[in-house]
Structures are given as structure tokens and as C-alpha cells.
Wavefront OBJ file of the C-alpha trace (Angstrom):
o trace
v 6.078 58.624 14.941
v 8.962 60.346 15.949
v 9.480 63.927 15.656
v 11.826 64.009 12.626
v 10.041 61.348 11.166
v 6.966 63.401 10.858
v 8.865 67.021 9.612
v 9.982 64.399 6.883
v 6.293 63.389 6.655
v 5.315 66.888 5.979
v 7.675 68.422 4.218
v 7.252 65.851 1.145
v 4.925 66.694 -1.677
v 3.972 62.817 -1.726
v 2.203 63.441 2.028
v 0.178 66.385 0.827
v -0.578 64.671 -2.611
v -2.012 61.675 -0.259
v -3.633 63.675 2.224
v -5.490 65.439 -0.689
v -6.519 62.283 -2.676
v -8.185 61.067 1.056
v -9.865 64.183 1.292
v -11.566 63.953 -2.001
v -12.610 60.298 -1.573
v -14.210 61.248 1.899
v -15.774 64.087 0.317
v -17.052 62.304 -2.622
v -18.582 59.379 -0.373
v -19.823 61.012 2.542
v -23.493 62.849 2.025
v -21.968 66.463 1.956
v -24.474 69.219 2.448
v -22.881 72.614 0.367
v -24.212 76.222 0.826
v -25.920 76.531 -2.394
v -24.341 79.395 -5.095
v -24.798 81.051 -8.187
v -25.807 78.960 -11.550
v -26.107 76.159 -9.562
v -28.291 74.362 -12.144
v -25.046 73.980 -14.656
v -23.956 71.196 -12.068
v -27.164 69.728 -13.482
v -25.532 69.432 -16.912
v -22.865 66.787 -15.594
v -25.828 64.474 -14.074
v -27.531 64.572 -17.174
v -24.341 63.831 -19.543
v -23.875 61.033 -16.729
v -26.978 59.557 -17.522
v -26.733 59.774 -21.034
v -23.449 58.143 -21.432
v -24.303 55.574 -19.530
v -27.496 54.797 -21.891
v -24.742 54.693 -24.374
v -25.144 57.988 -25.970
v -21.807 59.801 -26.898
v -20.617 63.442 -26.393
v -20.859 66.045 -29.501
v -22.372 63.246 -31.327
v -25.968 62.519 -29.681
v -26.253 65.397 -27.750
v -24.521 69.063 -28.393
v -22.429 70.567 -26.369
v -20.277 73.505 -26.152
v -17.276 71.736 -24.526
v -15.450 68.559 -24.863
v -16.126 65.051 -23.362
v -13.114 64.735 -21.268
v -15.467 66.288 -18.576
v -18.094 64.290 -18.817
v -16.804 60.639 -18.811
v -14.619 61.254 -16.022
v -17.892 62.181 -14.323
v -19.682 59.253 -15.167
v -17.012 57.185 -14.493
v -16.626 58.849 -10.816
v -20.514 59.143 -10.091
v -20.246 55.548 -10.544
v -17.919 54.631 -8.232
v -19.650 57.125 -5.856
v -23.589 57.415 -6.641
v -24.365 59.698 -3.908
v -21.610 62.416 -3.995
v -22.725 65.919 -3.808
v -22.701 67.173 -7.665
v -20.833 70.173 -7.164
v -17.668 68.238 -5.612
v -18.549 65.635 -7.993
v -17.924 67.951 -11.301
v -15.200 70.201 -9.287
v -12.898 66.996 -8.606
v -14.102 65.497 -12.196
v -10.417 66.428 -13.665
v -8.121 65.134 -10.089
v -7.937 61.250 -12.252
v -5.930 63.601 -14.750
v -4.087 66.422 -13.456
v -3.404 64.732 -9.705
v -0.971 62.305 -11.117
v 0.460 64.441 -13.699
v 0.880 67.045 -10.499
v 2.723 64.400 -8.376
v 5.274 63.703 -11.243
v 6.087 67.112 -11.948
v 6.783 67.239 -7.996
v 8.563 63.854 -8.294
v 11.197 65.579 -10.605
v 11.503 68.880 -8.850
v 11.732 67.079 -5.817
v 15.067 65.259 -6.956
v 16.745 69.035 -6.747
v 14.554 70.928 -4.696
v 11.819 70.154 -2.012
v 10.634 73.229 -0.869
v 10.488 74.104 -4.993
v 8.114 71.350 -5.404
v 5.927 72.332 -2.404
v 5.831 75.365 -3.790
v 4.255 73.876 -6.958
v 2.322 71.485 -5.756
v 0.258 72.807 -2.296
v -1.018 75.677 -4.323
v -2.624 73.525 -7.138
v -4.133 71.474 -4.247
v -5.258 74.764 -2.579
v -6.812 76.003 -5.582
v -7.903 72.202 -6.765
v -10.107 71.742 -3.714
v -13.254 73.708 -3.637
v -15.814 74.607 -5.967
v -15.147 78.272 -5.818
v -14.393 80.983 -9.181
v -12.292 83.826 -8.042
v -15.288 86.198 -9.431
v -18.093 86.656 -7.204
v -21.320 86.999 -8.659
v -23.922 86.955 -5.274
v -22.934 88.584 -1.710
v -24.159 85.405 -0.167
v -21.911 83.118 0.757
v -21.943 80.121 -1.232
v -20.187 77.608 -3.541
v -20.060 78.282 -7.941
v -22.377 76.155 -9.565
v -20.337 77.016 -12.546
v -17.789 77.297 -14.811
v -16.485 73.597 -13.395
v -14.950 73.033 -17.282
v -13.073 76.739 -17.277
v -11.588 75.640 -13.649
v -10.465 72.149 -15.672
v -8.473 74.267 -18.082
v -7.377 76.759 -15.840
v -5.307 74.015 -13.837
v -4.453 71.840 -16.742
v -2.860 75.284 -18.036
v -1.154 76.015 -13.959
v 0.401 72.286 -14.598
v 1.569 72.878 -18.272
v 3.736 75.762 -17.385
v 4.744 74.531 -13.974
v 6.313 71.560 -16.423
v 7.763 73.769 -19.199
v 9.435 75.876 -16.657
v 10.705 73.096 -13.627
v 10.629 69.493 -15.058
v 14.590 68.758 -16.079
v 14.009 65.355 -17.712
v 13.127 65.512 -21.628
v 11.239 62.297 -21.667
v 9.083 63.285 -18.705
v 8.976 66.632 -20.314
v 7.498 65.043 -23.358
v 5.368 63.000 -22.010
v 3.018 65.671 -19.385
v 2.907 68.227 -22.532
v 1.849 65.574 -24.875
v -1.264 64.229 -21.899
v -1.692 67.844 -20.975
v -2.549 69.069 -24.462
v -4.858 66.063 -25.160
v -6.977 66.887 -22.021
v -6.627 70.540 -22.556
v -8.553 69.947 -26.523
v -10.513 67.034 -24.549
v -12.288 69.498 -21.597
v -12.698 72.615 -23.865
v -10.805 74.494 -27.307
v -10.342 77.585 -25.407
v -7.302 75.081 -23.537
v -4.915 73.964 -26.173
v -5.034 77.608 -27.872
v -3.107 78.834 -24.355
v -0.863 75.517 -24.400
v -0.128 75.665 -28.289
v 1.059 79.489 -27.261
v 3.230 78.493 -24.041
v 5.029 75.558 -25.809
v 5.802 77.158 -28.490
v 7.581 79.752 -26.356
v 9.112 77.081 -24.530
v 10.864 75.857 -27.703
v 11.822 79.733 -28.311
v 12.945 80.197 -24.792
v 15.136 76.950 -24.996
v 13.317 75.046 -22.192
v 11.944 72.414 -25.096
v 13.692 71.248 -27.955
v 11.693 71.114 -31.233
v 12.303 68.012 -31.349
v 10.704 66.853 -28.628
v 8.075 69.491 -29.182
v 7.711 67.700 -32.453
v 7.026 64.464 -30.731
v 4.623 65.790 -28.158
v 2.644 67.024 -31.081
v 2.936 63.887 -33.198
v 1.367 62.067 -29.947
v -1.367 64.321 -29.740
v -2.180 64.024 -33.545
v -2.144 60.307 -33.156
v -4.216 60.079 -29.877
v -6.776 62.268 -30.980
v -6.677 59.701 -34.617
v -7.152 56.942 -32.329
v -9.929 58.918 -30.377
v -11.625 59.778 -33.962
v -11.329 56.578 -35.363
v -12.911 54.286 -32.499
v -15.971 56.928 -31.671
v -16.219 59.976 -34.630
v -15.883 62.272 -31.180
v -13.246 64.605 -32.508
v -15.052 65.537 -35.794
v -18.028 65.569 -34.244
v -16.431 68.181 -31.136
v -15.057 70.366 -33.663
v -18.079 70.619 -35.682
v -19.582 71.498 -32.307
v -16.785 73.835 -31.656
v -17.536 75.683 -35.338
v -21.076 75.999 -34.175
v -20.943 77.277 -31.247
v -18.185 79.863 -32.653
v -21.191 81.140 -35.037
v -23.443 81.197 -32.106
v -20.814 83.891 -30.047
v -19.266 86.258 -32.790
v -18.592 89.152 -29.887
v -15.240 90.733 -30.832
v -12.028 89.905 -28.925
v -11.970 93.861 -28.025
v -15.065 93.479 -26.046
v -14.203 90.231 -24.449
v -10.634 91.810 -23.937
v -12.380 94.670 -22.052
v -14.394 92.530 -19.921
v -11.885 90.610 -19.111
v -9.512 93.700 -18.103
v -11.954 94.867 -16.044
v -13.039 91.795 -13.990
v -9.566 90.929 -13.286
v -8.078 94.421 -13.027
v -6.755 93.191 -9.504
v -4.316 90.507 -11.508
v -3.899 92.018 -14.721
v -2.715 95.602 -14.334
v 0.071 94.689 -11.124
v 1.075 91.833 -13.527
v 1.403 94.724 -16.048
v 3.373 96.949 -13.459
v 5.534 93.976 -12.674
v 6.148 93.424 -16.550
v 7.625 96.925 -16.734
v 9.924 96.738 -13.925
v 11.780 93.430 -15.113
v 11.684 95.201 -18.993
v 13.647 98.114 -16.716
v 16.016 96.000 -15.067
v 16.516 93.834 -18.168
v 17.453 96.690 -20.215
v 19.449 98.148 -17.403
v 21.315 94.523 -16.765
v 21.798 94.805 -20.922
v 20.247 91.530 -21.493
v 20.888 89.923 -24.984
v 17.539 89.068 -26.944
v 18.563 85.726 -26.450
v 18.446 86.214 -22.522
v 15.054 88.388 -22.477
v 13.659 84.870 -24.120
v 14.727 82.626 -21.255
v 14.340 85.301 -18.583
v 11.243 85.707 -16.024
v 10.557 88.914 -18.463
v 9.948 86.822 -21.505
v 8.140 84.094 -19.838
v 5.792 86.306 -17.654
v 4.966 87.871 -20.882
v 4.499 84.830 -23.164
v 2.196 83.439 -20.003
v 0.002 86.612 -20.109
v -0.408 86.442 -23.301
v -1.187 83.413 -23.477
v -3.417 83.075 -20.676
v -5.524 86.205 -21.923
v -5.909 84.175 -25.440
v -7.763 81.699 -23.601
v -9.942 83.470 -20.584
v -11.645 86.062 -22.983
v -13.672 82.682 -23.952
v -14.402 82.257 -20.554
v -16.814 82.643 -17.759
v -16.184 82.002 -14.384
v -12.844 80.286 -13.807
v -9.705 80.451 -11.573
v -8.243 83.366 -14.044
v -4.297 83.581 -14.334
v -3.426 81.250 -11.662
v -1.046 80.075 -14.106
v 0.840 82.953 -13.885
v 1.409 81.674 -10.657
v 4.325 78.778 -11.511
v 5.780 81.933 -13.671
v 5.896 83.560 -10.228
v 7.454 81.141 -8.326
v 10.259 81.526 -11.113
v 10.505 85.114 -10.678
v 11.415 84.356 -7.139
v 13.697 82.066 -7.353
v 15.398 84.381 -9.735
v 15.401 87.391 -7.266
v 16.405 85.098 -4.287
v 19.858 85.536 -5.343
v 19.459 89.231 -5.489
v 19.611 90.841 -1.930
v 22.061 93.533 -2.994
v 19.404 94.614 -5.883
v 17.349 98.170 -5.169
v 14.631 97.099 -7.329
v 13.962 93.701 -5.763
v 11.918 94.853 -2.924
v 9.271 96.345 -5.561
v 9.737 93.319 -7.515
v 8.884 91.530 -4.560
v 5.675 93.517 -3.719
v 4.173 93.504 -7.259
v 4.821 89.607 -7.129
v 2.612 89.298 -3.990
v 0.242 91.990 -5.848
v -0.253 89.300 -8.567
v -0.770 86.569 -6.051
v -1.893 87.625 -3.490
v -5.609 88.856 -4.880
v -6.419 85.384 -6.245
v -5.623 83.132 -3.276
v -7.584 85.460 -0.414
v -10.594 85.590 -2.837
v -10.363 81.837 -3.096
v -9.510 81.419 0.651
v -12.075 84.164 2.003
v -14.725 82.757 -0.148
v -14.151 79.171 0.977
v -14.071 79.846 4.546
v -16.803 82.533 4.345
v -19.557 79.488 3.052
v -17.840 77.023 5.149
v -18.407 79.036 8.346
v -21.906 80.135 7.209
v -22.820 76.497 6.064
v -23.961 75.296 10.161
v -26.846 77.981 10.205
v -28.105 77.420 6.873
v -31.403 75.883 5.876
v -31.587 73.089 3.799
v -34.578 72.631 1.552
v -37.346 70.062 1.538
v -36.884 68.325 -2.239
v -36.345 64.830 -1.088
v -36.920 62.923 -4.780
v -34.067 65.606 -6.436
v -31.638 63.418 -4.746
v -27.313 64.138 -4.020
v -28.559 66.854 -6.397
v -30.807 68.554 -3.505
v -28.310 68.451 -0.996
v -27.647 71.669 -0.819
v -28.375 74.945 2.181
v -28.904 78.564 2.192
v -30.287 81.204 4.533
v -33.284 80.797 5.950
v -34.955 84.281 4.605
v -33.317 83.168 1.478
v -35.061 79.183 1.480
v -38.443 81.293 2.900
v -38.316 83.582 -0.542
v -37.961 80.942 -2.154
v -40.997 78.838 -1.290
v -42.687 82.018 -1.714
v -41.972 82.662 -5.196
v -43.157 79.077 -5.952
v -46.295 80.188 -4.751
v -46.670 83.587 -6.282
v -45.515 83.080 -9.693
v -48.215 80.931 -10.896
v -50.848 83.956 -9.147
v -49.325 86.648 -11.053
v -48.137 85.268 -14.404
v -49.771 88.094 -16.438
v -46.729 90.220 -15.270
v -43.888 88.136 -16.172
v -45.321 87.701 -19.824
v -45.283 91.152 -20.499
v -41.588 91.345 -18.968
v -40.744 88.523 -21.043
v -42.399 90.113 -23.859
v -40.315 92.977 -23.500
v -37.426 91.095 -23.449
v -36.672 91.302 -19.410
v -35.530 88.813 -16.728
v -37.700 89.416 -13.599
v -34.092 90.378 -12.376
v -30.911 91.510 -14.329
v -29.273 89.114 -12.168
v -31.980 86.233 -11.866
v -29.472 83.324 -12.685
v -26.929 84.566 -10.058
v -29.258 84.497 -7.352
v -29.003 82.125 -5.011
v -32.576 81.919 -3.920
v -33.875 81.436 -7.154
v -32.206 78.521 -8.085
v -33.479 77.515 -4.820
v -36.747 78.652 -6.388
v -35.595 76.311 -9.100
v -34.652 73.114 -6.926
v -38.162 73.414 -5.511
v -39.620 73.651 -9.171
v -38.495 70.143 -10.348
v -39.356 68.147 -6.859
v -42.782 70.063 -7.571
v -42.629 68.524 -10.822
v -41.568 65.059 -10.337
v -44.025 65.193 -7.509
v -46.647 65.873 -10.040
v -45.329 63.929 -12.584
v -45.100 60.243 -10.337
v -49.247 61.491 -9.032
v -49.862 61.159 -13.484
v -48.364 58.216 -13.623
v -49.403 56.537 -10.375
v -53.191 57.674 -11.768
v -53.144 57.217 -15.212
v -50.862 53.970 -15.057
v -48.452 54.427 -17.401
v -44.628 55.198 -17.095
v -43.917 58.164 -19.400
v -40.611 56.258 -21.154
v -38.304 60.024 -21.034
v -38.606 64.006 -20.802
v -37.041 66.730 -22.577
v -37.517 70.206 -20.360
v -37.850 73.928 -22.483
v -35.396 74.774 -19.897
v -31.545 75.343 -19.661
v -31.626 72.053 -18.192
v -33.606 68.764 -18.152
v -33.101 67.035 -15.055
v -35.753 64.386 -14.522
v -34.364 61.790 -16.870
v -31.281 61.421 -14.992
v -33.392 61.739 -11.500
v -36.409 58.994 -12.325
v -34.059 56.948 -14.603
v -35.285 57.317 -17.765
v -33.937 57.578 -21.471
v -32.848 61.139 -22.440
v -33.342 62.282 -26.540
v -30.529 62.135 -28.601
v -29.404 65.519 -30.784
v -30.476 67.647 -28.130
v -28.346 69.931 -26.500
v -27.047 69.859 -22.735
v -27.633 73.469 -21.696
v -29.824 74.961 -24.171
v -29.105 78.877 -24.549
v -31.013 79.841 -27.256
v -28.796 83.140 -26.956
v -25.547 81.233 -26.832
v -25.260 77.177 -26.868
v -28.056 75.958 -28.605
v -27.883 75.373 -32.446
v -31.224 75.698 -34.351
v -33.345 72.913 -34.580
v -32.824 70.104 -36.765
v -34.939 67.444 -38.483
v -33.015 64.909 -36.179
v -33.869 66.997 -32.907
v -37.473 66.802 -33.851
v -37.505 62.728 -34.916
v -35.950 62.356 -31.636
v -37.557 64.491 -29.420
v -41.374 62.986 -31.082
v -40.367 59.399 -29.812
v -40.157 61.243 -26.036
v -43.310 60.738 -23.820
v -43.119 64.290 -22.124
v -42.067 67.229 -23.136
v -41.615 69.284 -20.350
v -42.943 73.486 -19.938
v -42.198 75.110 -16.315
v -43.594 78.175 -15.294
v -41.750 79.139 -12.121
v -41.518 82.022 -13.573
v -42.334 82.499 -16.681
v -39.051 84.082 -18.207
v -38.326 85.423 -21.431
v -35.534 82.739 -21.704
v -38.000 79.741 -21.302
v -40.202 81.850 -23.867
v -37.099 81.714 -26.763
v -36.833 78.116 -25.738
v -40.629 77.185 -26.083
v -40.744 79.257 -29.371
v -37.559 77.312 -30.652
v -38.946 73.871 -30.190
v -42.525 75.004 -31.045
v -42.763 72.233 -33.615
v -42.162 69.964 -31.576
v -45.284 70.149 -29.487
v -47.496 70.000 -32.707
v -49.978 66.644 -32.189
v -49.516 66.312 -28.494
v -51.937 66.661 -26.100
v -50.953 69.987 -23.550
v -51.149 68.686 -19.799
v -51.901 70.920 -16.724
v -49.603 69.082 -14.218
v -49.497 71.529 -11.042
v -49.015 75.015 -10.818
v -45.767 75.379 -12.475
v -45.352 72.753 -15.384
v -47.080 71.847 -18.045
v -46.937 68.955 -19.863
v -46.689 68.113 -23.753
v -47.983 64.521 -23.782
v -47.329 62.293 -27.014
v -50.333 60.684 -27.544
l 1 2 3 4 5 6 7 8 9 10 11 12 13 14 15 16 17 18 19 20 21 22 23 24 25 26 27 28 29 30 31 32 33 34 35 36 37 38 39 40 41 42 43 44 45 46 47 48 49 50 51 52 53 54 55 56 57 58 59 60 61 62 63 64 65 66 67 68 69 70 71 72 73 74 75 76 77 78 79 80 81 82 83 84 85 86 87 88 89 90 91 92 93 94 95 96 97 98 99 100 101 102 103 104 105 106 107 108 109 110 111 112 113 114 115 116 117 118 119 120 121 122 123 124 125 126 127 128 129 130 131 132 133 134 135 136 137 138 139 140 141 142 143 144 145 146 147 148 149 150 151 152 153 154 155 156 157 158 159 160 161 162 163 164 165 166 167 168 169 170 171 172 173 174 175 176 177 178 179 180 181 182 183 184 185 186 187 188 189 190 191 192 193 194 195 196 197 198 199 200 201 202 203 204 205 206 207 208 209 210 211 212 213 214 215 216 217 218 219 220 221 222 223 224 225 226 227 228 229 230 231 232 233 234 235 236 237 238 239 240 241 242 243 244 245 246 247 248 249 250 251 252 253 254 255 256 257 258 259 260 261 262 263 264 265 266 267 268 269 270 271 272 273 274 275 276 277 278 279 280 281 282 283 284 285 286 287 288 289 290 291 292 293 294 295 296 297 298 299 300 301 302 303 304 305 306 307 308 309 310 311 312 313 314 315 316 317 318 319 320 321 322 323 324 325 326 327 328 329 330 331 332 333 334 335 336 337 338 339 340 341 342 343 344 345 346 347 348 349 350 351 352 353 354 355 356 357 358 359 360 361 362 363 364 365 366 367 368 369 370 371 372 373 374 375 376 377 378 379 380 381 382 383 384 385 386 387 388 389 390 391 392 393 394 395 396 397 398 399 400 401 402 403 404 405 406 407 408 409 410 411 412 413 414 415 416 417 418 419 420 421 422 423 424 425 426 427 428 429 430 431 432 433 434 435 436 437 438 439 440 441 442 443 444 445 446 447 448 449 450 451 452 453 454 455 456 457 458 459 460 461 462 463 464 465 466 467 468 469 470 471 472 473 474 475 476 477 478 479 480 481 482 483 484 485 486 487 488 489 490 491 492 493 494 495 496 497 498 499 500 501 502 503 504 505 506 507 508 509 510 511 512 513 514 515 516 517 518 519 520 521 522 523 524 525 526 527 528 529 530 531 532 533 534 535 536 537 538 539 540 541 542 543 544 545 546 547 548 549 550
């Protein structure tokens, strides 16, 4: 390939878009070992959706959940194609079937007028597309998020939304991505289309989207999500879900707001700054109120707005990267400003926005990359791609110690549970005990397969008084219906119905760890007390018990 030839190659969005769509393939089908990271058992909530679609259950009406089932089909539909892939990848690249074609049309139209515009769009939603990484750190220890995979979905369904209100020239086109992209915003999670709703309505304001076609877009949303209802009951059944879990979280937006503001002080207050230096040169430039509305002012503003609407419902995400399209704007505005005094501090609080956001995501990439070759991986051969996963070796040796000593000294961690305490403020964020955790279900289907092998008979499914319930989906059998995928009895977890309990008494095993004993799993067991009534209670190793129907 000839020099030029290959600067061409390069230089086109289309190469990177390609290059990309390899690397996730290769990732997805090769037997990828990841340093594990915080939460990591919420990746277990995709597997076990997997499995339960593909018995034929159906999201928000078999099973609650607190998000929609955009998520979860494309992860069935991609585990299938690729069995093995490591889980994390597997739920990170769930959303690329969606948002990596709608990225390479909005390049295809910028590209038309401006190549290194479309670059600009499109290598920093692959960037920030590729690795399973929140820009919030919640352990020291290098490692990859094991959470918040449906709050990343929205966050770059929301980076592609604006980078098409504010860059894509043709109407039709126009129509069309805002139409798809507020169907799979509602689709992966509410939180979504309450941000879009807020940007395209500006849009129409700002002139960038006629009402018209705004109309349209909305009239296709209306009728896709009809055609959803009518052939599954899913949307009525989501929003019901949606209503529920609303109940089940009634913190005020003031202390959501604050939590928010202070976890992303690095974006928010320069973003602020840079706010009130374009409000200074707009009224110094005398801009019309008509101008302010199609000006970087108006539409930085309308995006933070819009984009704080939707992250004070969220944990864990890549927060106000889509400012970052609004950014790019901003620049191209100023780029035709040399002679300007204020454009060099225009400039800097630009890069102050940015900047933050893309190191943390970088740093923390390369930081459990590098780490990854002296890791340890643990010995849970039966949990599957699941298991494939590393950590330090002082980490993976605390953690085969706490298997041991939690079982010896269970008297303590009922009275912290009793008083309401985690053995650690931080217990969920740490990555060696969901190591702890990893080796608590291969202990269990260990123990498990020695009942079955001994008592010959195959226990027909499982329901865990966990967060999650993994050993359907990892011995292949049938999950309950009504119960919900992550049960927090604190946050995501309805009360118990007559349906949960008709369900959950044609299930063999009912599930009771013990590694620890936590004053989570104690609200859990409580919950679903009734539940256990008439089954026989099964000592099956040191940390599970098991509810047997009889």
C-alpha cells in the first residue's frame, strides 16, 4: 500500500469504524482474562437475563427489572453468537449493534463537508465505547467496572444524539437517528429519553430541527413502541416497572443534585466557568435572543441541563461526555477567532471540560491493562467465561481466606448485620470480595453437583437470597418467573407477590449463602421468608444452605 494510499486509509472515519468493529469481534471470541473490579457481580445480571430469555421468559414481564430490555436481548443475541466471551466485554459492547452504525452515518454525513470534523466525532465515541471503565473510581486497585454497563448505554446513545442535532445537515437522516436514538434511549433505561426529549426540543428552539420533522421523529417513536406493546405487553409492563421502582427511590433531586455536583466537580464547575465566559462575550458581541439560541452558549447550556436531568438517576456511567460533541462546536466556532482576547481562556476551560474525563478513562484503562500480566487468576473452573477474571495475588490470597474464616466466626457478622452494618462501608466495591464472591458460587455448585451426584436427582432450578442468582444460567437450568434480576431489597426489589411465591414453590432449591453473612442477605432472607415455609433446610458446605422442596 502506497504511502498516500494509507494517509487516505487513516484519515477516514470508515477505517477506524472497521478497525473498531474487528477489535470487538476478537475481543468477544478470544478467552479474554480482565483484572477483576468493583460490583463485578452486576455483570452477572446480563448472564442471567441471557438465560432467561432464551427459556422464553420476557423482560419487565417475567422477571423485574429496573431498566429496559434493549440491554438484555442484544446480550442474548451476542452471547449467542459468542458463548465464551468474557461478560464484562460482553455487556460493555452489548449496545455497538445500535449506536456503531448510527455512529458511522452521522460520520458519513459530516464526512461529505468535513473529515477531520467527523474524526473528531467519531474516534472519541470509539475511545470511550471500548472498555469497560466508569470515569468514577470506586477501589485504588486497578481494575475494570463491573457496573453501571446500562448508564454507559445511555451515556453514548445521548454523545450520538447531540453529535446528530448539532452536525448531521440532511433532514431525512436527521429524522431518522433521533427517531432510533430515542427508541433505544426509552429501550436501555427512562433516565435516557428524559435527556433526549430535553435536547430535541432545544434543537427545534435553536433552529437545528424543524417541528415538523421533530413531529415525525416522535410519531415514529409512538408507533414503534405500539408495535413493541402490541406483539409482547413489554412497554406497559417496563413502565409499570419504571413506576415501581420510582416508589422504591423517592431521594430528592437536591440530594441527588448534590451528589452529583460533587462527584463530577472536575466537569461540572469548569463547564460552569466556561458557561460564563461565552454569556460575557455574547452579551459583549450583543447577540440577539434569537442568536444566544443557536449559539455554543445556548447549546452548552441546554446540554448541561439536560445531561444533569438524566445522571442524578445514575450510578456509575461515562458522565457528560456528551457535552463533548457541544465542545467540538465551541471550537469550531472559536477557530475563526484568532484576533479574540478571550479565546485563549475559552480555549483552556474547553480542555478543562475534556480533558478530566478522557485521562480518567485513559489512565484507568492502561493502569489495569499494564497491571493485568502479574495478576492472579482464581481457581473457579465450573463459573465459566464468568470466572475469567485476575487480581493481585495478596488480593486472590484474602480472598480464599475469607472463604475460610467466615463460616468460623459467623457469630460476629450477625450481630453487625443485626445492627444494620456491612462488614465494610465499602464491601461491594472491593475487589477482593467479589473475588470472595466468585469463590462462593464454584464452592456452591461444587457442593451442589456432590447432592446431586449422591442423592441422584437433578434439582430442576435455583433462586439465590442474594443480589444475584447465578447457577441457573451456569448448570443450565430453568430460572423462576416474577422474580427480580438484582434484588435490592433497599432499592430494586418490589415486595413480594402471590405470583413470586407460586413461582418460586415450583423451584427445587432455594439458595442461602453465608460468605459472609451480611445484613443485605439478612433483608433478603427475611423478604422471601415465606417462601421457605414446607421445605426441608439443607447444610450444603460451609457457606450455603439449601431450601429443598420436598
Amino acid at each position: 500500500m502506497s504511502g498516500a494510499l494509507w494517509r487516505s486509509s487513516i484519515t477516514s472515519p470508515v477505517f477506524w469504524i472497521v478497525a473498531f468493529l474487528v477489535m470487538v469481534i476478537l475481543g468477544l471470541a478470544l478467552p479474554i482474562r480482565l483484572p477483576l473490579g468493583p460490583n463485578y457481580w452486576d455483570t452477572d445480571i446480563y448472564l442471567d437475563a441471557a438465560q432467561r430469555i432464551r427459556q422464553g421468559q420476557i423482560p419487565n414481564i417475567d422477571f423485574f427489572t429496573s431498566i429496559g430490555p434493549l440491554g438484555f436481548y442484544l446480550t442474548a443475541g451476542i452471547k449467542a453468537l459468542f458463548p465464551q466471551a468474557q461478560p464484562a466485554l460482553l455487556a460493555n459492547w452489548a449496545i455497538v449493534p445500535i449506536s456503531l452504525p448510527i455512529a458511522a452515518l452521522i460520520a458519513w454525513d459530516i464526512d461529505a463537508r468535513s473529515r477531520k470534523l467527523a474524526l473528531a466525532i467519531v474516534i472519541p465515541f470509539l475511545f470511550l465505547t471500548s472498555l469497560p471503565i466508569n470515569l468514577h473510581s470506586l477501589y485504588p486497585s486497578p481494575g475494570f467496572d463491573g457496573f453501571g454497563y446500562y448508564n454507559r448505554h445511555v451515556a453514548l446513545l445521548l454523545y450520538l444524539l447531540l453529535a446528530a442535532l448539532l452536525f448531521v445537515e440532511s433532514r431525512i437522516l436527521l429524522t431518522t437517528l433521533v427517531a432510533v436514538l430515542m427508541v433505544a434511549l426509552f429501550l436501555v433505561k427512562v433516565t435516557g429519553p428524559v435527556s433526549g426529549a430535553a435536547l430535541v426540543g432545544y434543537a427545534v428552539l435553536a433552529g437545528r430541527m424543524r417541528f415538523r420533522d421533530a413531529s415525525i421523529a416522535a410519531g415514529a417513536v409512538i408507533a414503534c413502541l405500539g408495535a413493541i406493546e402490541l406483539a409482547t405487553g413489554v412497554v406497559y409492563a417496563y413502565v409499570e416497572d419504571i413506576i415501581d421502582l420510582a416508589l422504591l427511590n423517592s431521594a430528592s433531586f437536591l440530594r441527588r443534585f448534590l451528589t452529583l455536583g460533587s462527584i463530577k466537580f472536575n466537569v461540572i464547575a469548569p463547564c460552569l466557568a466556561l458557561i460564563g465566559v461565552l454569556a460575557y462575550m455574547a452579551r459583549r458581541d450583543r447577540l440577539s435572543p434569537a442568536s444566544l439560541l443557536i449559539s455554543p452558549l445556548g447549546w452548552l447550556s441546554a446540554s448541561l441541563f439536560a445531561l444533569v436531568l438524566g445522571e442524578t438517576q445514575n450510578s456509575g456511567s461515562l458522565e457528560f461526555i456528551g457535552l463533548w460533541p457541544v465542545l467540538i462546536l465551541i471550537l469550531k466556532d472559536h477557530s475563526h477567532r484568532s484576533g479574540d482576547p478571550l479565546r485563549p481562556w475559552v480555549l483552556v476551560l474547553v480542555m478543562a471540560v475534556s480533558l478530566p474525563s478522557a485521562v480518567i478513562f485513559l489512565e484507568r484503562g492502561a493502569r489495569a491493562l499494564i497491571a493485568a500480566p502479574r495478576y492472579q487468576a482464581l481457581a473457579v473452573p465450573d463459573v465459566g467465561p464468568l470466572g475469567r477474571v485476575s487480581l493481585k495475588p495478596e488480593l486472590a490470597q484474602r480472598a480464599i481466606a475469607q472463604i475460610e474464616h467466615y463460616p468460623k466466626y459467623k457469630e460476629a457478622y450477625e450481630d453487625l448485620a443485626r445492627q444494620g452494618l456491612l462488614p465494610s462501608a465499602t464491601l461491594f466495591s472491593e475487589i477482593d470480595h467479589q473475588a470472595t464472591w466468585l469463590l462462593e458460587v464454584q464452592q456452591g455448585l461444587d457442593a451442589i453437583k456432590r447432592w446431586e451426584a449422591a442423592n441422584r436427582r437433578q434439582l430442576n432450578g435455583f433462586f439465590a437470597l442474594d443480589f444475584v442468582s447465578p447457577f441457573n444460567h451456569l448448570l443450565g437450568r430453568a430460572a423462576p418467573q416474577h422474580v427480580a434480576l438484582g434484588i435490592d431489597t433497599e432499592r430494586t426489589n418490589p415486595k413480594v407477590t402471590r405470583e413470586m411465591l407460586e413461582a418460586l414453590r415450583d423451584i427445587d432449591a432455594i439458595m442461602r449463602p453465608k460468605c459472609p453473612y451480611e445484613v443485605k442477605r439478612a433483608a433478603i432472607w427475611k423478604q422471601f421468608a415465606q417462601a421457605l415455609e414446607g421445605r426441608q433446610l439443607v447444610a450444603l458446605s460451609p457457606c450455603w444452605d439449601m431450601y429443598l422442596r420436598k
